[in-house]
Each structure stands twice: as structure tokens, then as C-alpha cells.
N, C-alpha and C positions, 0 to 999 in steps of 0.2 A: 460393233465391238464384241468380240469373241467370252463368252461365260467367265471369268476368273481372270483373265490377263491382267487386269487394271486396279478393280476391288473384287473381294469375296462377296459378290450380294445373295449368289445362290447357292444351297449347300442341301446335300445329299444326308437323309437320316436312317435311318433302319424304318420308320413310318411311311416316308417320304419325302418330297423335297420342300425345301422350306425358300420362303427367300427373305432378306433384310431389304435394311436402307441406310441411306447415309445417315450418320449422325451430326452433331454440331459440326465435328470435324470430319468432314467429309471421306479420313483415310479413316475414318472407322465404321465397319457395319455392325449394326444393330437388329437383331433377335428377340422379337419378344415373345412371350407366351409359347414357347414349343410345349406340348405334351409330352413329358416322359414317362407317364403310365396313362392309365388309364380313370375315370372318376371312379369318384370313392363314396356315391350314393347306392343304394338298394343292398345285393347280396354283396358288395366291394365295402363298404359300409363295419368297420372293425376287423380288417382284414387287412394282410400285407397285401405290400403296393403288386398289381398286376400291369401288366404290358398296357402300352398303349396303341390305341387304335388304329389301324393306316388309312393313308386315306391318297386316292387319286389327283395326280395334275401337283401344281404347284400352289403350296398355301405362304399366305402372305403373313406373318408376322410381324406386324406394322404395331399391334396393342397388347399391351399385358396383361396377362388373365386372369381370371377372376380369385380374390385373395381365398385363404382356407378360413373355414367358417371359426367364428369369434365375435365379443363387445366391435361394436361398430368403432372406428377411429374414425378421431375428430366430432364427436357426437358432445363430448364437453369442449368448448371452444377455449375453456380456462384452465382446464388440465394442461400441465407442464410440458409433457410430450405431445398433445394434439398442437402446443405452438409451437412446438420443435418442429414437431415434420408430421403427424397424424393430420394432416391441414383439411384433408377429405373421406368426408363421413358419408359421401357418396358412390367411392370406392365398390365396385360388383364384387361380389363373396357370392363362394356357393361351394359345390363339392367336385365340381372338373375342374378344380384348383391347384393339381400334382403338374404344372408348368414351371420353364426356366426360361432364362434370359439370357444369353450371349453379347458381347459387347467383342468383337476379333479385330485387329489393326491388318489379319492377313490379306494377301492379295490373290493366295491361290492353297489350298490343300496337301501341297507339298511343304511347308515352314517348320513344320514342327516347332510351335514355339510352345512355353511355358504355359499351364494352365490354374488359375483360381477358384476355388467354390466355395460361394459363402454363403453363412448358414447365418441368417437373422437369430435375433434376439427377441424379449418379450416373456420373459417367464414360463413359456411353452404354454401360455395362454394366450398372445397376442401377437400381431407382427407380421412383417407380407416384405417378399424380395424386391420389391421396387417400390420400396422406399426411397424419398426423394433425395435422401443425403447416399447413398446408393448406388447413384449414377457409375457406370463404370468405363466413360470414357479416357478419365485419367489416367487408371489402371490401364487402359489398355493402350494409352500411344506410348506406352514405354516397351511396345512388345510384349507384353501378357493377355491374357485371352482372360474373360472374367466370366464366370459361369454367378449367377444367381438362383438360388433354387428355395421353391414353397414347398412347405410342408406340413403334416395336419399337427391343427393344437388341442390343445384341452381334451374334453371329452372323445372327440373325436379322431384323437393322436392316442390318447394314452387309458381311456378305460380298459377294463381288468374285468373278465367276467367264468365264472368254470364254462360255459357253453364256449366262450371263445377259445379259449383252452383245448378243451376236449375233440373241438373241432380240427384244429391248427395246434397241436404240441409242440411243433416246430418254429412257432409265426404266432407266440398266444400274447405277446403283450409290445410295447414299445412300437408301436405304427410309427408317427413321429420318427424316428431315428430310421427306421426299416424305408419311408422314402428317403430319408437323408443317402442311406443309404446304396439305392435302389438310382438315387441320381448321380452317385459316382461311378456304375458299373454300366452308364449308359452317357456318361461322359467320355469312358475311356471304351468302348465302342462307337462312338460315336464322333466322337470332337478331332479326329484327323480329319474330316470331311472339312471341319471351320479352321483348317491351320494349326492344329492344338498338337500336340504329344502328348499320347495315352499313357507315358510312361512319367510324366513330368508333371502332378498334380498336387496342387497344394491345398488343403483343407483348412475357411478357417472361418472363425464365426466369435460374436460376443454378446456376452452376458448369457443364456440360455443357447445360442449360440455356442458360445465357448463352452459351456457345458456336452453340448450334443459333443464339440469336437473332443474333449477329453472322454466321452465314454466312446466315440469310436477310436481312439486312442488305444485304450481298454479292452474295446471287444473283439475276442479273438476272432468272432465274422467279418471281420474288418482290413485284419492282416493283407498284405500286400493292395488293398485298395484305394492306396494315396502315399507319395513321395516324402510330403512334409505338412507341418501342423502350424498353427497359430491362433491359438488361444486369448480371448482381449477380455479383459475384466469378468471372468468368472470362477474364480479363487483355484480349488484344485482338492486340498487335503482339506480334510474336517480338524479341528480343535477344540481343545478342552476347557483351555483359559487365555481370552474370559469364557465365562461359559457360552458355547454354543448358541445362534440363536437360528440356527437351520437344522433343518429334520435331516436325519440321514433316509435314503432311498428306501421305501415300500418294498417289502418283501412279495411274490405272486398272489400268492394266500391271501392277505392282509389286503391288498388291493383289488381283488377279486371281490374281497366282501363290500370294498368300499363301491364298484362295481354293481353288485347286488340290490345296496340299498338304494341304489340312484335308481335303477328300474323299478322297480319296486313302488320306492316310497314318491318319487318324483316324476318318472314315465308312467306310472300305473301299468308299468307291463310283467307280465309273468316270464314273457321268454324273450330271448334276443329275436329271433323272428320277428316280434310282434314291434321292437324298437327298430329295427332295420326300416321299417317300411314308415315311418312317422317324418313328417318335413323337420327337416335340417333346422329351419329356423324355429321352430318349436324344440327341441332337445338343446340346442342352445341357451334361448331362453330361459328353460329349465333349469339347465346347469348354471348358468349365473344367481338363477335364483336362491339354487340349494346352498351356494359359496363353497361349494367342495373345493376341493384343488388338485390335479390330477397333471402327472409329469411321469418321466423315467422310473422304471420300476427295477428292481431286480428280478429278471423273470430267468435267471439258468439259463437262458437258450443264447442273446444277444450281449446282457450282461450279468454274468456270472457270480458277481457281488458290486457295493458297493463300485465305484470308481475312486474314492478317497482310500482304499485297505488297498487297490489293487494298485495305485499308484506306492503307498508304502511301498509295499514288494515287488515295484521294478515288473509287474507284468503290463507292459504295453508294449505299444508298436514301436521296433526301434530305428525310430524318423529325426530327424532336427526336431526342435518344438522351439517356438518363439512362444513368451507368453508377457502378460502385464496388466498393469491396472492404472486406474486413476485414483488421486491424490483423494480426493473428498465423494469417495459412492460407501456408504453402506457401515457408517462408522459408531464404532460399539464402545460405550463410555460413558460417562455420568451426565443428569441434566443440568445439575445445579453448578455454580463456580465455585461456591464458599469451600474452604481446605475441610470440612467436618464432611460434609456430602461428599468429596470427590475421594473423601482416606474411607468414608466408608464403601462407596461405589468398589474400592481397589481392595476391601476386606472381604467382601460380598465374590468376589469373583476371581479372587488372585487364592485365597486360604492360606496355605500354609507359605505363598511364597509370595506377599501381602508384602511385606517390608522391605524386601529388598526390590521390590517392585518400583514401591515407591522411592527409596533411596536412588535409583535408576534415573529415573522421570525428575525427580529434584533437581540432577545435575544437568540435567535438558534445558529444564524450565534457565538453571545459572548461566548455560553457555546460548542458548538460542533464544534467552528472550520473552516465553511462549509461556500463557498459562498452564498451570497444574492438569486443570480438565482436559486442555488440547495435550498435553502431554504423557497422559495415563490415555487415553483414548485409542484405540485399535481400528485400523481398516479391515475389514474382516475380509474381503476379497484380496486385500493387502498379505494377509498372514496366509490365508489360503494357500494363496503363488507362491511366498515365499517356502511353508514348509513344502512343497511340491518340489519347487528345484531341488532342497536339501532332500530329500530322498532320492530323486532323480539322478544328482550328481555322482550317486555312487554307482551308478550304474555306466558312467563315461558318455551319458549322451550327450550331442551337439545342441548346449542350450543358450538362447539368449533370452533374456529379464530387461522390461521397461516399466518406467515410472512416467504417464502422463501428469502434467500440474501446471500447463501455463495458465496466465491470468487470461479469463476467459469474462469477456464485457459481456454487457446487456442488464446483466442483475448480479444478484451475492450468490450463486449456487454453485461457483465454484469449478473448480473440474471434476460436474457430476458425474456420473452415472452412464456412461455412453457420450459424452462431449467428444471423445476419440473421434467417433466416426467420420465427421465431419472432416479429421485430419487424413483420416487412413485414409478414404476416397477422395479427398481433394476437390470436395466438394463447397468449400466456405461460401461460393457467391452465390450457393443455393438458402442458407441461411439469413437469418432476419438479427443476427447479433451482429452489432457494427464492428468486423472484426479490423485488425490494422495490418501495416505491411509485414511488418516482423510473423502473423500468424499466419500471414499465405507462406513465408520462407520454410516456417516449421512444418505445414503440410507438405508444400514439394516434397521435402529433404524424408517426411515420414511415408510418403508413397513410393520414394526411392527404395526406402528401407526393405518396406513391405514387398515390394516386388523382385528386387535383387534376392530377396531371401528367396522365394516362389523358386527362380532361375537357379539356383545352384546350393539353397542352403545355407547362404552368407548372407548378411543384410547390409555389406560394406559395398561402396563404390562410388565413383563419383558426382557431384552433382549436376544440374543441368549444364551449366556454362565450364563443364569439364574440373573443375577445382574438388578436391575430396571432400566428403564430408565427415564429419567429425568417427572416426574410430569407434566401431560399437565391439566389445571381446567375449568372445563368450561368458556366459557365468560357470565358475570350475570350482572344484574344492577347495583351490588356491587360490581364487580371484573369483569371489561372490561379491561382482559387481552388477550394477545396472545402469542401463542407459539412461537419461531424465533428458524427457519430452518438455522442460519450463522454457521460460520467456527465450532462453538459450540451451543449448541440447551438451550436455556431461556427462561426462562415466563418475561413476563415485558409486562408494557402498552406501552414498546418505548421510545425514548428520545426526540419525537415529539407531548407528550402527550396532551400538550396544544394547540396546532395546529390542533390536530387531534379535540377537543374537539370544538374549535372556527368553525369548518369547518362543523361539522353534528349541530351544533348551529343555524344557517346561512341557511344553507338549510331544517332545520326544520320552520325556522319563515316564 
């Protein structure tokens, strides 16, 4: 059988050549662990990402490579997420962790089909691209190619130091995002080899994920390095009220010093020299110990300000952008039920616009049913998306807004925090929640979505057995609606619509 005719298992890199294998489903090959830099121990070690090594003959990418260094997953067996999907705390980490995943339905380098890249989540402290809800078989028998890509966290994604600086002016903070980076410009040299089109790239990632993708969004290094975007539960703009309960981004300065004292007071080192050359799993350790917390900076060079100012003023990439959230992650609101707690809760954090607030929520609570506290209560990744579109729309971009909220079994938590994932990938029978048939329906029809958008931009089209599926329309100045991802999938503004309206009002003035 002649190389390419039948399946794609061998593919040509700028490294070298790689080969897969079948996956579950046979017409898919599978990719794991390519290198697309190089590691990131010794002098690579708080440094933007450098090339990766070639290497002779044909390498076999059978296993995925070792996570970037972090808290070990699955090391509490009781923690939420290690029963989610963190299931193994055996997982190899280490620092030659700048590897990706391919999952291609091609059969030959000629297809030019549509391309995916996604960017895990994890607070840009935790998290690894092959994750088991993650699989990307699904995605890819619909004709998308699905790129997974690792990238460094914490300390050693994102410390801040003047030596690193002064070294690298050009390259002095934001590692993290620079491979995020650094994997799309070697996607699109690279991924005609796996059937892809270097011109047809879709970036999308959730929660710190969605984050990384709205500052590349933002960052004018970024420009023309991807087609279209999709942002999942990572809010967008900052807010006033209620009051804030996230830090706006580290300025260089300020994060160099925080930087500073981590050497210092917790390496015991005087120079970066001397922390370059120290085991990985020691500066780890470390870092967990100090509790610092270390992310996206504003360093001038990749990002310029903030990402919440720069989305006010319409400077981003001007791509489609899918974005959305889930119903119950991250919700800011009083603890107690009684009407005295929850009028103070909304005195405390509403001020001068305290009463008509509640006036608001009163009529919620008459027509929906719903306690006062659920009703004065705010999604803050909720409100985020929302003021994001309403700036965004003035600008005429192609945008679509979701609302995930099905009833999701197993316990009371709701449509947490990341439950999407599980829908976007179409992955439920990797899950331990006894899901039903209605929630495989709602995954198809949401991998549909997802990847129609990838293809063209739209996230309309029909379903498997040919019949359409329900009408998602843009969100526009005229028509701020969104799709709902519940038991059944709607367009509607919500039954919250005037609350929602009173809320991006409030934080515009």
C-alpha cells in the first residue's frame, strides 16, 4: 500500500517525519507528542520558545508527552476536577513538554481541510492538552483537523525578572502565550503536510484558555496568525458592579518585583543564572509553597495593556469570535437567604444604584419564581462576555454568544465551571456522570456547531441525519441574543433580559 493513498499515517515536518495510527475510528490518524520547540530546561528555561530539534528516520508518535511542569493531577483523589478527568497523578511532567497532538480525518496532504487549536485551561497554573475529555476524534470525523497544544504554567510560563528583561526586551515576559503562540506559526507551516489549511485556523480554548485566546485576540503579535476565535467561559471585560472580585493584569515593573522576591526569598538565588540551573521539580515545589500566583502580564511587547481596555476600544483581531459561558461557574452574590442580608449584600456593592437594583430582581423573583439571592446574584464570567459583545458590536464584528445550562447528573454542581467540555468534544462516554440520551443529542448538535464555525465562520448547518439544526444568529446591536445550550437548545435574550441590560448600563457609565 503506497504512503497517503488510503490514510494519512505519515507526515512530513520541518523536524522530520512523524508517523500516527489508527485511532478508535480507524479513518482517523492520530499524532501525539510532536515537538514544536524545543525544551525549556537549562539556558531555554524563562525564555521564549526556540525551535525544535530534528531528528533522523521516522519518529513514531504513538504517546503523549510529558505534561508542563505543575501540582501533580489526581494527587487528591477527592478534589472535584481529579474526579472529573485529573484521574492520573502518574502523568510524566517535565520541561521537554512544548509538544502537540494531531487528530486529521485526511487521507492525503492535498485536502486542505479546516484547522483547530486548543488551548487548555487551568488558571495558567494547571492543565495538560490531553486531557481525557479532550479526545479529538469527534472533531475530527466531521472533517476538521484538531491541533492540541502544551504550554508552560505558572512560574515557569509567566515569572517576571529585570535580568530576564534586560536580556530579551523583545521576549521579557508572557512565555506561556509566546508558545501558544509559537504553536500557531508552526501549525501553519506545518499542518498542509496533515491535510490542514494554513490559511483556515481556528483558535479556541476555555477558561485560562479562553483567556490566552482573548489576549491573542488583542495582541497585535498576533495579527494575521489565525482565521477565527472561540472563547468558552472566560468572561472578557472587567466590571465595577458588583465590585470586582479579579485583579486586573500585572504591569512589567510590578511583576518583575514579584519575580525578584520569589528568587530571593524562596530560591535563595541572587541571579537568574543561578535559578536556571536548579531541578524543575524543586522551583516548583517552591512556588507552591510561596502561594504566589503568577499569569499574563502586561509586558508592552505581546500585550500592550490590559486585554479588558483593549477590548473596550475595538483593538483586536478583526476575526468572527464565538464566545460563552456556563450557567452556575463563578457566581458573585450574597451568602445568606434572609431579605436583610441579601438588601444589604446589593447596598454593599450596587451604591448609588442599590434600589433600582433591587426593584429589578423583585420582578424576577414575581415572574420566574426564583429567590431574591438567586436573583440579585451575578455570573461574573457571565457579565464579563456579556459587556465584551456590547463593546465589540460597535465595531460590526461577526459575533456569536452561548449560554450552557443543561441539567447536568451525578450531583448539585450544576453547569459548573468547564462541564462544556465534555459537550464541545463529544466526549460524554469518557465521563463517570450517568449522562442520558437527550445529552449525547445536545453534544452532537454542539460539535456541529463548533466546527461549522472552524469551516466558514458560521456555526449553522445541518445535523448528522441531515435535518437542520436549530438557527444560532449572530449577536448584533439589533438582535443581542444568544444561543441556550439547556435540556433543549433557543435563541432568546433570556428571562433576565432586563437585568442583564441594567448591569452592562452601570458599568458603561
Amino acid at each position: 500500500m503506497k504512503e497517503g493513498k488510503v490514510m494519512l499515517r505519515i507526515a512530513e515536518t520541518e523536524s522530520g517525519k512523524v508517523q500516527g495510527y489508527p485511532g478508535t475510528d480507524a479513518r482517523i490518524t492520530v499524532f501525539k507528542g510532536i515537538p514544536y520547540a524545543a525544551p525549556t530546561s537549562g539556558k531555554n528555561r524563562w525564555r521564549a520558545p526556540q525551535p525544535a530539534e530534528k531528528w533522523e528516520g521516522i519518529r513514531k508518535c504513538y504517546e503523549f508527552g510529558p505534561i508542563t511542569m505543575q501540582k501533580i493531577p489526581g494527587e487528591d483523589p477527592n478534589a472535584f476536577y481529579s474526579k472529573e478527568w485529573h484521574v492520573d497523578p502518574e502523568v510524566p511532567m517535565g520541561e521537554d513538554s512544548l509538544r502537540l497532538n494531531i487528530w486529521t480525518p485526511a487521507k492525503s496532504p492535498d485536502e486542505k481541510l479546516p484547522v483547530m487549536m486548543w488551548i487548555f485551561g487551568g488558571g495558567f497554573r494547571e492543565g495538560y492538552a490531553h486531557e481525557m475529555e479532550f479526545d479529538g476524534e469527534r472533531i475530527a470525523s466531521r472533517g476538521v483537523i484538531l491541533v492540541t497544544v502544551a504550554y508552560r504554567l505558572n512560574v515557569f510560563g509567566f515569572m517576571c525578572h529585570p535580568e530576564i528583561t534586560a536580556e530579551a526586551p523583545d521576549a521579557p515576559a508572557n512565555f506561556g502565550l509566546l508558545d501558544q503562540r509559537f504553536a500557531m506559526d508552526w501549525i501553519r507551516r506545518n499542518i498542509a503536510n496533515f491535510g490542514g489549511d494554513p490559511d483556515n485556523l481556528t483558535i479556541f480554548g476555555q477558561s485560562a484558555g479562553g483567556g490566552s485566546v482573548w489576549a491573542h485576540l488583542c495582541s497585535p503579535k498576533a495579527r494575521g496568525a489565525f482565521t477565527r476565535a472561540i472563547v468558552q467561559s472566560a468572561g472578557g471585560v472587567s466590571f465595577q458592579y458588583p465590585v470586582p472580585r479579579r485583579r486586573g493584569r500585572l504591569d512589567l515593573k510590578t511583576a518583575e518585583q514579584m519575580g525578584v522576591k520569589f528568587l530571593k526569598e524562596w530560591l535563595h538565588c541572587d541571579t537568574l543564572a543561578q535559578a536556571r540551573e536548579l531541578d524543575a521539580w524543586y522551583i516548583e515545589k517552591k512556588f507552591i509553597e510561596s502561594g504566589m500566583m503568577m499569569g499574563p502580564v502586561i509586558d508592552g511587547v505581546y500585550l500592550p495593556d490590559d486585554t479588558s481596555e483593549l477590548i473596550k476600544q475595538g483593538k483586536i483581531s478583526p476575526v468572527p469570535i464565538m464566545t460563552g459561558n456556563t450557567t452556575d461557574e463563578f457566581i458573585i452574590g450574597p451568602e445568606a437567604e434572609d431579605e436583610e442580608s441579601v438588601t444589604a449584600w446589593v447596598s454593599e456593592n450596587f451604591g448609588p444604584y442599590a434600589d433600582e437594583y433591587l426593584d429589578i430582581c423583585r420582578r424576577i423573583v414575581d415572574k420566574e419564581g426564583i429567590s431574591l439571592r438567586k436573583a440579585v446574584s451575578v455570573g461574573s464570567f457571565e457579565l464579563g462576555a456579556q459587556l465584551a459583545l456590547e463593546y465589540l458590536k460597535d465595531h460590526n464584528r461577526n459575533l456569536y454568544y452561548y449560554i450552557f445550562g443543561p441539567t447536568i447528573p451525578g450531583d448539585n454542581a450544576g453547569a459548573f465551571h468547564s462541564a462544556d467540555l465534555w459537550f464541545t468534544f463529544e466526549t460524554l462516554m469518557k465521563c463517570w456522570r450517568p449522562f442520558k440520551g437527550y445529552h449525547y443529542d445536545l453534544a452532537r448538535r454542539m460539535c456541529n456547531y463548533w466546527t461549522n464555525f472552524a469551516k466558514n465562520g458560521d456555526p449553522n448547518g445541518p445535523d448528522n441525519d441531515g435535518t437542520p439544526m436549530p438557527l444560532w444568529t449572530p449577536f448584533t446591536k439589533d438582535n443581542p441574543q444568544n444561543i441556550q445550550f439547556f435540556d433543549e437548545i433557543s435563541m432568546s435574550e433570556g428571562p433576565y433580559s432586563e437585568k442583564r441590560a441594567f448591569l452592562i448600563r452601570i458599568n458603561k457609565e
